[in-house]
C-alpha positions in Angstrom: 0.0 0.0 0.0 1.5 3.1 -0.6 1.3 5.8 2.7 2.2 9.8 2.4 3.8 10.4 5.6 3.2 14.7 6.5 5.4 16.2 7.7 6.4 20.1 8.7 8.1 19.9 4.6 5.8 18.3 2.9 5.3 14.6 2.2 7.6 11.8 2.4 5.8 8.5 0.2 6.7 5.6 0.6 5.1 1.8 0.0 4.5 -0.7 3.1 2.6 -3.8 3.7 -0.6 -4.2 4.8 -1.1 -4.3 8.4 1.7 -2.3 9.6 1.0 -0.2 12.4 1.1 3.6 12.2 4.2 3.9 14.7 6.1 1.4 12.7 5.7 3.7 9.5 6.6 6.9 11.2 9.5 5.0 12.7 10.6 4.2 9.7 9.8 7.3 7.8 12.1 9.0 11.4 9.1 11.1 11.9 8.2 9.7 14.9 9.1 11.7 18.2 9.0 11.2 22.2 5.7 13.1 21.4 4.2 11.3 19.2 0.8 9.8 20.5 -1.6 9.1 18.2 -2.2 9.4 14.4 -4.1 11.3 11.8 -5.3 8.6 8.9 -6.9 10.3 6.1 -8.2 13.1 8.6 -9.3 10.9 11.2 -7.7 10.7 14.5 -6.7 6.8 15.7 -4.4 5.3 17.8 -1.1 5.0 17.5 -0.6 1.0 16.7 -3.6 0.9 14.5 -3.0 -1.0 12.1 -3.2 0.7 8.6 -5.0 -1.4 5.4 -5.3 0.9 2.6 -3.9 3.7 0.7 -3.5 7.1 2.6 -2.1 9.9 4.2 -0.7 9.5 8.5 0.1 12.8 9.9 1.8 12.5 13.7 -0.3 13.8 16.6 1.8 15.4 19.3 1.2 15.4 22.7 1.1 19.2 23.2 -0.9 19.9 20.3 -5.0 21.3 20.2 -6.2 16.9 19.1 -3.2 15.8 21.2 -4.2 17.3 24.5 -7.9 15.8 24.0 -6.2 12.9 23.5 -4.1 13.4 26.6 -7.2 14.2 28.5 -9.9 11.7 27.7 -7.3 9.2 28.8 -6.7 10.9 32.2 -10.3 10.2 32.2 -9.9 6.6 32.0 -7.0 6.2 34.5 -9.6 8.3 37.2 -12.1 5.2 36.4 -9.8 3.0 37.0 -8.2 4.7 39.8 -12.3 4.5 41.6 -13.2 0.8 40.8 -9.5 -0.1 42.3 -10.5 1.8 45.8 -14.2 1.5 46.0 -15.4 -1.8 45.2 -19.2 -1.5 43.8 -18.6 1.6 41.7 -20.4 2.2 38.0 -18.5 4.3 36.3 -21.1 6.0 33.7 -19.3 8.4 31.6 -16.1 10.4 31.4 -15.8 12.8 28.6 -13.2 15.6 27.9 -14.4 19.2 28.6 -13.4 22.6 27.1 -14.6 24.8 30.1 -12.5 24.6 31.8 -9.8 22.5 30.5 -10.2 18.9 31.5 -12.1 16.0 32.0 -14.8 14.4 34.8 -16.3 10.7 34.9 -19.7 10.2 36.4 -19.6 7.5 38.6 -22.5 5.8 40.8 -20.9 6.0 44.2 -20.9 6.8 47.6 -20.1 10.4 48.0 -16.5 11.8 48.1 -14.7 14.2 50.7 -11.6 15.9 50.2 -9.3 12.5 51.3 -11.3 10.5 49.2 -10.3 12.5 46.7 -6.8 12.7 47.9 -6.6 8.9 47.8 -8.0 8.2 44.3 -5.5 11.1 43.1 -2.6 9.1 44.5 -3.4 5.6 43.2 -4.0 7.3 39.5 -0.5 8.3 39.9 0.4 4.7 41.2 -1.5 3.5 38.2 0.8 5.8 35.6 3.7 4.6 36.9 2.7 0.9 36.7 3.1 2.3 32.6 -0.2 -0.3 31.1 -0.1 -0.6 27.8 -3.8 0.9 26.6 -5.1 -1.2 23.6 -8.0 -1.4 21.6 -10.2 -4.2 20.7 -13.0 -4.5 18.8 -16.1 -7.1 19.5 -19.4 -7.4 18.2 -22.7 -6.3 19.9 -23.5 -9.3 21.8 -20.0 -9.4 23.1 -20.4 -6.4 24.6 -23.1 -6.5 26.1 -22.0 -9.7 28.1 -18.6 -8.0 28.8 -20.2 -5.0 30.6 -23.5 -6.7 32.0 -22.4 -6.0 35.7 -22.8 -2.1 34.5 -26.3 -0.8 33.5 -24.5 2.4 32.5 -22.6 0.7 29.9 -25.1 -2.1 28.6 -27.6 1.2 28.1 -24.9 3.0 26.0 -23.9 -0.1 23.9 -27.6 -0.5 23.3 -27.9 3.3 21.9 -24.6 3.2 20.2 -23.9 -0.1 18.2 -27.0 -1.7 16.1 -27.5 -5.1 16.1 -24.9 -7.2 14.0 -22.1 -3.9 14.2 -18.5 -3.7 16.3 -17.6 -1.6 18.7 -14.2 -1.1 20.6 -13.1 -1.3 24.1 -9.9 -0.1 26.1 -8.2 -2.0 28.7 -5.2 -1.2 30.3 -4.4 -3.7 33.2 -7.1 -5.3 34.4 -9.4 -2.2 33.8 -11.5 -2.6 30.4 -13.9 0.7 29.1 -16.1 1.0 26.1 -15.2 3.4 24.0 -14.1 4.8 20.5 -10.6 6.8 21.2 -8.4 7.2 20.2 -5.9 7.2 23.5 -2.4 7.6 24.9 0.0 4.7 23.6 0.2 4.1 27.9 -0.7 4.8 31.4 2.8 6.4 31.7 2.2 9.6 29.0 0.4 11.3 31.6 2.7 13.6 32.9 0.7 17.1 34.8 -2.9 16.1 36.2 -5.2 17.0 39.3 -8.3 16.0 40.3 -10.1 19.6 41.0 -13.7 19.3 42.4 -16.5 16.2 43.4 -20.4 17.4 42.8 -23.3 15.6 41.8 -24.6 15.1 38.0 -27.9 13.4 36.5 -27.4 10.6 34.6 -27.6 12.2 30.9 -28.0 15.6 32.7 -31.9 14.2 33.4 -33.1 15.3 36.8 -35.5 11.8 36.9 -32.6 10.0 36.1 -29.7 8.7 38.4 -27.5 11.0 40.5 -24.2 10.3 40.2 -20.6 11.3 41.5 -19.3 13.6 39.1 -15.2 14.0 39.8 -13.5 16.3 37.3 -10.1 17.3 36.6 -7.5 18.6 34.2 -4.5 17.2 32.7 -1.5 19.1 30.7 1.2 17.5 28.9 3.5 18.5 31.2 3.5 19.8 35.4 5.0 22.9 34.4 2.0 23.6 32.2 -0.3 22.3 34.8 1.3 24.5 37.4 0.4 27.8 35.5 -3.1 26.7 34.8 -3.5 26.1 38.3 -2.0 29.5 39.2 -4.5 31.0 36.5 -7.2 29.3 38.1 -6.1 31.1 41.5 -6.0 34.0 39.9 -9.5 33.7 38.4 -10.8 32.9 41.6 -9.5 36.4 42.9 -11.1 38.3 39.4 -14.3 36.1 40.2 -17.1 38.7 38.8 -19.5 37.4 41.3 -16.8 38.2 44.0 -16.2 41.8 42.7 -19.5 42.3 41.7 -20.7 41.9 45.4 -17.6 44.1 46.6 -18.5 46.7 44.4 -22.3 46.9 44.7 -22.9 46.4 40.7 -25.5 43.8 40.5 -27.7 41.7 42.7 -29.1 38.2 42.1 -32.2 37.2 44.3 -33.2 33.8 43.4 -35.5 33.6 46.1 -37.9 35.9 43.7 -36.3 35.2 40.6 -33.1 32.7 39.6 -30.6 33.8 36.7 -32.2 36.9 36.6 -29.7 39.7 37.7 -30.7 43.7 39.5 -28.4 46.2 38.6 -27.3 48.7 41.2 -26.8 52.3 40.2 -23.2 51.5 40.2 -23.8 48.5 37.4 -26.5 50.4 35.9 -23.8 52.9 35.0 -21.8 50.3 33.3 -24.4 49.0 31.3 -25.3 52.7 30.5 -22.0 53.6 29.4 -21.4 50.7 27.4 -24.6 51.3 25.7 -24.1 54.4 24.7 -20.8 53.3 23.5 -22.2 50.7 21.1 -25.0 53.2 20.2 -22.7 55.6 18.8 -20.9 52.6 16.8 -24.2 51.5 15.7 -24.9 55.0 14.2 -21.7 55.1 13.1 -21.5 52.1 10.8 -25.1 52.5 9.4 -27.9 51.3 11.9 -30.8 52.7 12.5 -31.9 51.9 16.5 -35.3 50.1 16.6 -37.3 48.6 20.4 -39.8 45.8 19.8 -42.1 44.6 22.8 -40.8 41.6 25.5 -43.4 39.6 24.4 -45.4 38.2 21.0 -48.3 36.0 20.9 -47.3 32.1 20.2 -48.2 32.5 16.3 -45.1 34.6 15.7 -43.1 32.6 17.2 -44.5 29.5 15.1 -43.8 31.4 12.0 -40.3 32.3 13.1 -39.7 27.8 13.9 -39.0 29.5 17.5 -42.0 27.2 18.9 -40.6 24.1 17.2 -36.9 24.7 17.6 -36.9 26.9 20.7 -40.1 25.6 23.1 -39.0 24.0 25.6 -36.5 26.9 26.3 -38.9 30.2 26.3 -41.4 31.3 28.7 -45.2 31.3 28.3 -48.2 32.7 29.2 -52.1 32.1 28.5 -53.5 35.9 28.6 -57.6 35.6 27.8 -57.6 32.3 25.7 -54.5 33.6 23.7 -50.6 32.1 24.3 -48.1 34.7 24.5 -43.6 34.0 24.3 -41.3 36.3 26.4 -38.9 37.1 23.2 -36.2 34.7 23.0 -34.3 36.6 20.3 -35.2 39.6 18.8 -34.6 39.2 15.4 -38.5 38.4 14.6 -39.3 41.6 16.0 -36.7 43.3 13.3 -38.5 41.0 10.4 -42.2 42.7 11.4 -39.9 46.0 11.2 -38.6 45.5 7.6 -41.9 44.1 6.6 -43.7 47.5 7.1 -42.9 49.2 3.9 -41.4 47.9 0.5 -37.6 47.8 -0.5 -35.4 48.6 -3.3 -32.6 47.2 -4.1 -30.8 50.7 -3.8 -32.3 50.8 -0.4 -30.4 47.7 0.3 -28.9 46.8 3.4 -31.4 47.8 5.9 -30.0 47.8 9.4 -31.6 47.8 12.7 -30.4 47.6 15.9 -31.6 47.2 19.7 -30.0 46.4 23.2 -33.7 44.0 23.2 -33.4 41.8 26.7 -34.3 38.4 25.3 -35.5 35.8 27.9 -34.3 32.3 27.6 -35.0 29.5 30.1 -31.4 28.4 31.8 -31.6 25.1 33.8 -30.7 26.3 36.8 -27.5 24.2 37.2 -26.0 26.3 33.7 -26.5 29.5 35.4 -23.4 31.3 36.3 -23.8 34.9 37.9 -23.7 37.3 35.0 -22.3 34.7 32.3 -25.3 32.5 32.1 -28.5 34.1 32.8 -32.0 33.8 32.1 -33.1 37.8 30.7 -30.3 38.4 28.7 -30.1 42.2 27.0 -27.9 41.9 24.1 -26.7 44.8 21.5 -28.5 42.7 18.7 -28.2 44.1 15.2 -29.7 42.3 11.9 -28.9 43.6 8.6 -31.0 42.2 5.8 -28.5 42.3 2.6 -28.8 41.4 -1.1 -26.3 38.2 -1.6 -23.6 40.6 -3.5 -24.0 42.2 -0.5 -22.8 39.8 2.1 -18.8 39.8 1.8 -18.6 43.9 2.2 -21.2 44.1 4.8 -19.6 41.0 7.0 -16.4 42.8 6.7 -18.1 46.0 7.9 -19.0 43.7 10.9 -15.7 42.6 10.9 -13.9 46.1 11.6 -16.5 46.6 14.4 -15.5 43.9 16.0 -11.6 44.9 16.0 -12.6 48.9 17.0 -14.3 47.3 19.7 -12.2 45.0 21.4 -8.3 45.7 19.8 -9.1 49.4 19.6 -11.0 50.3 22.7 -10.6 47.7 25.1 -6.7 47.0 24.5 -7.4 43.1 23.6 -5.2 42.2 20.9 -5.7 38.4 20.7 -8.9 37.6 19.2 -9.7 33.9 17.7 -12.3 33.5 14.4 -14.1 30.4 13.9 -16.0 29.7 10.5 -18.5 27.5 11.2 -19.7 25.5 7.7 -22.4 23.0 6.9 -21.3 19.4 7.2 -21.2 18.3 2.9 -21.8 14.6 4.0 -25.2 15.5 5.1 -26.6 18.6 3.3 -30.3 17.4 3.7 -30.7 19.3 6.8 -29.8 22.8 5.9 -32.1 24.9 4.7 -31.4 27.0 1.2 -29.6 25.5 -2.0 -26.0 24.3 -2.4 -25.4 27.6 -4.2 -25.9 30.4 -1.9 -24.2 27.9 1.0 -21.0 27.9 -1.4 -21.7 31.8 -2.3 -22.3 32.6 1.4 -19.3 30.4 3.4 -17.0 32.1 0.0 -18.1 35.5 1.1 -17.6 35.2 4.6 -13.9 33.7 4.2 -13.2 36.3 1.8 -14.0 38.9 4.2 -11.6 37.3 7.3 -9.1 37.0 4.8 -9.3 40.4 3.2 -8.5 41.8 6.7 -5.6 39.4 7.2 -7.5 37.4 9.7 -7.1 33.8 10.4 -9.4 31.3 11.1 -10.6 28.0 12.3 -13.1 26.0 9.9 -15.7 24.3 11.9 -17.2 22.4 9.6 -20.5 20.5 10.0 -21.1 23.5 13.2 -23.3 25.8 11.0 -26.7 26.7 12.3 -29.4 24.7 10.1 -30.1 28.3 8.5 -26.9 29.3 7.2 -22.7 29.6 8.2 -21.5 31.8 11.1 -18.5 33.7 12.5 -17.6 33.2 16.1 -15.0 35.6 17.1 -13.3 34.4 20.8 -11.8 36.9 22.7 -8.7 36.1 25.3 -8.7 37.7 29.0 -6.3 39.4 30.9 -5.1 36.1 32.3 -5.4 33.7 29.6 -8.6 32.4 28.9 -11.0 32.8 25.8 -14.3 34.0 26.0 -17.0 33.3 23.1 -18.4 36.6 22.6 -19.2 38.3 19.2 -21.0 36.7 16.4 -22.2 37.2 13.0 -24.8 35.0 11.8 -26.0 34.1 8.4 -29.7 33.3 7.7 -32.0 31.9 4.8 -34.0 30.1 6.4 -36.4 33.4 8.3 -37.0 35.5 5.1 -37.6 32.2 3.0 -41.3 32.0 1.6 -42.1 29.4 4.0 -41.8 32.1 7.3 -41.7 35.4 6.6 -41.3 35.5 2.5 -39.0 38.8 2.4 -38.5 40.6 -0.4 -37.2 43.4 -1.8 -37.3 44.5 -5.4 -34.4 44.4 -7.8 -33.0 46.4 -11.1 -35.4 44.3 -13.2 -38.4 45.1 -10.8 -38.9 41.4 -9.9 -38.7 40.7 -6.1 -35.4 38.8 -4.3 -34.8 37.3 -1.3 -32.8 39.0 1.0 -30.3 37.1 3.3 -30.5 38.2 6.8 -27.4 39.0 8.9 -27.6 38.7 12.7 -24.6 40.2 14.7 -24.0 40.8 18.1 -20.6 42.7 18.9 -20.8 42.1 23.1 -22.3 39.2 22.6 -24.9 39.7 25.7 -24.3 42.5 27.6 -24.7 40.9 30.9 -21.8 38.1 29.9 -19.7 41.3 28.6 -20.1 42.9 32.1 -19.3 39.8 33.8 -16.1 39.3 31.6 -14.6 42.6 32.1 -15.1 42.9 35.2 -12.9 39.8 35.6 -10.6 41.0 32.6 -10.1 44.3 34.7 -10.6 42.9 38.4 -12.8 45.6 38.8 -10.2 48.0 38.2 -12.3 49.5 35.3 -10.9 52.0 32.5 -11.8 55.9 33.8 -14.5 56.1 31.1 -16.7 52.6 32.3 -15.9 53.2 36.3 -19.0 53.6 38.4 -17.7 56.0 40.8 -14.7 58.4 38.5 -13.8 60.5 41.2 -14.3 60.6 45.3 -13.5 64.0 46.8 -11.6 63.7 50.3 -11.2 65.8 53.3 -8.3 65.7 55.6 -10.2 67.9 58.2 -13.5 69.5 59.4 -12.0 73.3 58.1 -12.0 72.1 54.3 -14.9 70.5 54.0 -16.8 73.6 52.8 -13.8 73.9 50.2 -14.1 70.1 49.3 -18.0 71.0 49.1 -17.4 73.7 46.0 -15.1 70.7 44.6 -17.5 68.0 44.5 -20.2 70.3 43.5 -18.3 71.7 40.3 -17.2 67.6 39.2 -20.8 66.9 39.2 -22.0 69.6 37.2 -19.2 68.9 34.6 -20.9 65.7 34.4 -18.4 63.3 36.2 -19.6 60.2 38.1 -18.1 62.1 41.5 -19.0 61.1 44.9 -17.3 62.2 48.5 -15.9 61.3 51.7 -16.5 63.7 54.4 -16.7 61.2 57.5 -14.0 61.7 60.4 -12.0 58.6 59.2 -8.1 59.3 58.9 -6.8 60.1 55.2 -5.0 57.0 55.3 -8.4 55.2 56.2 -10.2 56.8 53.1 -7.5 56.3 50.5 -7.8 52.9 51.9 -11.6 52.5 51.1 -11.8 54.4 47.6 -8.5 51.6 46.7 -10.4 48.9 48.0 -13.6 49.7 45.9 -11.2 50.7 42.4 -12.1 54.2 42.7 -9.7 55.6 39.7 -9.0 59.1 40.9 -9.2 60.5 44.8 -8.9 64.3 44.9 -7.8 65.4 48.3 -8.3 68.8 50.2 -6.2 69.7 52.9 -5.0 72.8 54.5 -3.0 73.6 51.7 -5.4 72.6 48.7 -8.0 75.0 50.4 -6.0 78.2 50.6 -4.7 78.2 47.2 -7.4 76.9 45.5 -6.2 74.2 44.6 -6.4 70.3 44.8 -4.2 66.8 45.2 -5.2 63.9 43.0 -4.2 60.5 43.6 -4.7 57.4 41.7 -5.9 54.2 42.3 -1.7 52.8 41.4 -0.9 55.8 44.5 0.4 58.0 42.2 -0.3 62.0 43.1 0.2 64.9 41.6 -0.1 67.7 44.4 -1.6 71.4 44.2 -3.1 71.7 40.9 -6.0 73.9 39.3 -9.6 71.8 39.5 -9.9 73.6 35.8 -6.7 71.0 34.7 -7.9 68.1 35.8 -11.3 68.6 34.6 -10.1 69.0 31.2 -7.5 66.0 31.8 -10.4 63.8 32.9 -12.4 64.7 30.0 -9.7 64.1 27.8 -8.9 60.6 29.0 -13.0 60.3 29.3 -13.3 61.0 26.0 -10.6 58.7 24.9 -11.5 55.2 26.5 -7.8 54.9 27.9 -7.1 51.8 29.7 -4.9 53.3 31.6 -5.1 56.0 33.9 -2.4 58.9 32.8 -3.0 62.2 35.2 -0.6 60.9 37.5 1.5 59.3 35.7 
């Protein structure tokens, strides 16, 4: 058989006999490395020794790379099992997938539950059980076979029954005496597994199904090596520390009452500002790149959201009412809203796009183990936009989307490392897409073209497209490391097709067109934008976004008239300006405005007072003594005005 071996070069070719193993032709191709784990063949992951039949293409999968640490961790996942059935005689082990957030793995396990030296224990014979080194091998049997082989766990002989038809193989792992079913691929042996740590033990559903089982869920991580694992940890420290919930509470910005209401968060004035200034922010980039603001209502009768395939796609996550024989939806998405908005008048071509835009609170029903502060919550306001754009259109006006996105987050907000992800219809199975092969092919064209035009690079997901058309994700990376899925731009055929809505506009030949509709949200959800820069930040908030800009001080009784006139004038220029006029020490109040991030603190002393002047110090305790009020009022509106990150009248 003849195998192309990739490598960094290019392609080394070469024949071989049938039923060598994928190691043995990298070994002798000398492509294979320390590593190496596993293979690619023809695009599909497998283990190492697999044995290779057939014409193709291997390329090597390394241990530290993107498939590699899957790899890595989804066998961590297996050693944990075995780790639990070797200490606690009686456990099921149910299922133990790799997760993305965060970074790791878990098993569900029907068990007694776990304290902190159980987990101690099990983390120290999964180490005992790396160092034993177990070869990890694969074996196929057929469907009776395995059902026999794993009749002692109902866990297992339920997902054999779902997962292999009658007649069909499946695989198995076993390493030692510990045997798993499942497809891989995994590590060559125990002993690849360098950096792990078993993090937290909750409970989990069976299949996330509250009238199912509860199990003993026992996550983890796993890094190729401990260095790696010990920075994650130390991020995950760090995190803890940034914790918007945490902050949030220290800095009065929201409130959560789920007593009256779970997932559904209370802004203070203090948050309200934020989401206010933000706002107005995104208003003025609205305007800017061509939309025209819009508000629809919170709520549509259930016929609406029929037409929309909101009640058929979407039910069992919205809210209802019956209001005088009638069914009414809290909004889930807005963009239905924006269709009866477009429909209200006629459209030319020239006319074409048409762009609206709304911060619309959506509600969505969270199950309330998914909820997460201000990440995950169930009224979600979002700085929607859709434009509705002939299909010439769709490259230029995705690109426009596009620059937003980088004045937004590299321009404003200082965050240079952004990730794209193009996510494309699977070609293997085109039946369940709505709209023709041609504008799929037009549409995915345009929307590479546009990332590329801007020098962008990207990640195709392919087969990850919504039913109704392909879509940009845009992941944005934190002060300390970690991505966050926020911006998206969202193609659509399947709303203004003539089975929904039947939009139309009409073209240089006066015969009416489909438009393709373009949803787009820059933040994302404002209340997940609030809760990730307030992490990204720590609270510590550029001047322009902070709830409170400046606190005025006192050092004595005599100035407070003086420090009076101060605060007075700040407020009328418009600043967010508040004072401390108690009889705390001024170490005491610089103290409290540092603890709650308060950018500037002007002080007035003896000094300030007589000469009409003030002290400013910063939030880094830098001052700048005895100057005009008239200065820093045009400094503050000059770094205001500029959405600095940083604070500079001190500096």
């Amino acid at each position: 058989m003849l195998i192309k071996v990739q490598t960094r070069e290019g392609f080394i070719e070469r024949e071989f006999k049938n039923g060598t193993t994928g190691k043995e032709i990298l070994e002798q191709t000398g492509t294979l490395t320390s590593s190496t784990i596993a293979i690619k063949f023809n695009g599909t992951l497998t283990d190492l020794d697999r044995e290779i039949n057939e014409d193709g293409i291997i390329a090597p999968v390394l241990i530290n790379s993107e498939e590699g640490i899957h790899i890595l961790r989804h066998s961590a996942a297996h050693i944990l099992a075995q780790a639990v059935m070797e200490l606690y005689k009686g456990a099921l082990p149910a299922v133990g997938p790799v997760t993305d957030d965060p970074p790791g793995f878990f098993y569900d396990i029907q068990m007694d539950d776990l304290d902190d030296d159980g987990i101690r224990k099990i983390e120290e014979k999964m180490r005992e059980i790396v160092k034993r080194d177990y070869k990890i091998k694969r074996k196929e049997f057929e469907r009776k076979d395995l059902l026999k082989m794993f009749a002692w766990n109902k866990f297992k002989v339920q997902l054999i029954e779902e997962n292999v038809p009658p007649g069909q193989k499946s695989s198995v792992y076993e390493q030692g005496d510990f045997v798993d079913f499942c497809r891989g691929p995994h590590l060559p042996s125990t002993s690849y597994l360098k950096g792990f740590k078993l993090l937290s033990v909750s409970r989990a559903y069976w299949k996330g199904n509250e009238m199912n089982e509860s199990l003993v869920r026992i996550a983890g991580t796993a890094f190729p090596s401990e260095t790696e694992l010990k920075e994650y940890l130390a991020m995950v420290e760090e995190a803890k520390k940034r914790d918007h919930r945490k902050i949030g509470s220290e800095m009065d910005l929201f409130v959560m009452r789920p007593e009256y209401g779970p997932a559904f968060p209370l802004y203070t004035p203090k948050g309200t500002a934020i989401r206010n200034e933000l706002m107005n922010y995104m208003k003025q980039l609205n305007w800017k790149h061509g939309y025209e603001e819009v508000w629809t209502p919170h709520a549509f009768k259930t016929t609406l959201w029929e037409k929309s395939g909101h009640m058929s796609h979407y039910r069992d996550n919205m809210f209802l009412m019956d209001i005088e024989n009638e069914t009414y939806g809290m909004k889930p998405m807005n963009c239905p809203g924006h269709i009866l908005i477009f429909q209200r008048k006629a459209w030319s071509y020239r006319e074409m796009p048409a762009r609206f835009s709304e911060f619309g609170t959506v509600y969505r029903y969270e199950r309330s183990g998914v909820t997460s502060g201000l990440l995950r919550v169930r009224s979600i306001t979002q700085d929607d936009g859709h434009a509705f754009v002939r299909i010439d259109q769709i490259e230029e006006e995705v690109g426009n989307l596009l620059d937003m996105v980088n004045e937004v987050f590299v321009d404003t907000f200082k965050i240079r490392e952004l990730k794209f992800k193009l996510s494309t219809r699977d070609e293997n199975n085109t039946s369940k897409y709505t709209g023709s092969s041609e504008i799929w092919e037009k549409a995915t064209n345009s929307l590479k073209k546009s990332l590329e035009k801007r020098g962008l690079s990207y990640e195709i997901k392919e087969g990850e497209a919504a039913f109704y058309g392909p879509k940009i994700d845009v992941d944005v990376r934190d002060a300390i490391g970690r991505y966050w899925q926020l911006s998206t731009i969202q193609l659509d055929f399947f709303m203004p097709d003539s089975s929904h809505f039947d939009l139309k506009y009409i073209d240089e030949n006066n015969t009416p067109q489909q438009p393709v509709m373009i949803h787009r949200a820059i933040f994302g959800s404002l209340d997940r934008f609030i809760g990730v820069i307030t992490e990204h930040f720590a609270g510590s908030f550029p001047l322009w976004l902070s709830p409170i800009q400046v606190r005025i001080v006192n050092i004595s009784e005599k100035t407070r008239e003086y420090a009076q006139k101060v605060h007075l004038e700040l407020r009328e220029q418009g600043f967010r300006v508040d004072a401390d006029f108690s009889q705390d020490t001024i170490n005491k109040k610089i103290r409290n405005s540092h603890k709650e991030k308060i950018p500037y603190l002007v002080i007035i002393g003896d000094k300030e007072a007589s000469a009409n002047r003030i002290s400013v110090r910063d939030r880094k305790d830098r001052q700048k003594n005895l100057i005009e009020l008239g200065e820093f009022i045009k400094n503050v509106k000059e770094e205001v005005a500029s959405k600095n990150t940083e604070l500079n009248i001190c500096s």
